[in-house]
N, C-alpha and C positions, 0 to 999 in steps of 0.2 A: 614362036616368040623370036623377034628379032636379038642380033646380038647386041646395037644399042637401046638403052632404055629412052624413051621418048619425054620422059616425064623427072623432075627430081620430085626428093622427098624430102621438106626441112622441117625441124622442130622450131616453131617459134615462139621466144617468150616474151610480154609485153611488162616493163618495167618504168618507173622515174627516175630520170638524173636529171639534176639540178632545175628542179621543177618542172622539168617537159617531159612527153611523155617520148620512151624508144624502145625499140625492139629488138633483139636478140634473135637472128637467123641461123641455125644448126642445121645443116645436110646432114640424113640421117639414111636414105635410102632413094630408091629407084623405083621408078613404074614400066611396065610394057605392057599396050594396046594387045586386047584379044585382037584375032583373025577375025571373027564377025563385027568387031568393030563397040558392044556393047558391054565392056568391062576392061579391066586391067590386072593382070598381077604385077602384087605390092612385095620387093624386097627390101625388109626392113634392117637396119645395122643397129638402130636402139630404136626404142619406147622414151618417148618423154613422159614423167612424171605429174609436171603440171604445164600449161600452154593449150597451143595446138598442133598438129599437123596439116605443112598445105603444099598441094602438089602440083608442081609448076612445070610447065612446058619448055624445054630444052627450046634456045634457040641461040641462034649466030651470036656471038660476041659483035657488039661493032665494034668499026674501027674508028680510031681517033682521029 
């Protein structure tokens, strides 16, 4: 397992304000790609209660 995680891990909850719909993004954890390439471990820092969990690939900030 490498020492960065390749992947985040956010809770996200979907909500309405003032009539539109938005969403709530919470980091909650990290992934790293097995060596064979066919899975990942997941380290989690919470559980969401209600939402989802989704897991997004690390990449470069841009720049402005």
């Amino acid at each position: 397992m490498s020492n960065k995680p390749t992947h985040t891990a956010y809770a996200v909850r979907n909500f309405e304000k003032d009539g539109k719909q938005d969403s709530q993004w919470l980091k909650i954890g990290a992934a790293w790609p097995h060596k064979d390439g066919k899975g990942f471990d997941l380290n989690l820092d919470a559980l969401p209660t209600s939402g989802r969990i989704v897991l997004r690939l690390n990449e470069p900030k841009p720049t402005a």
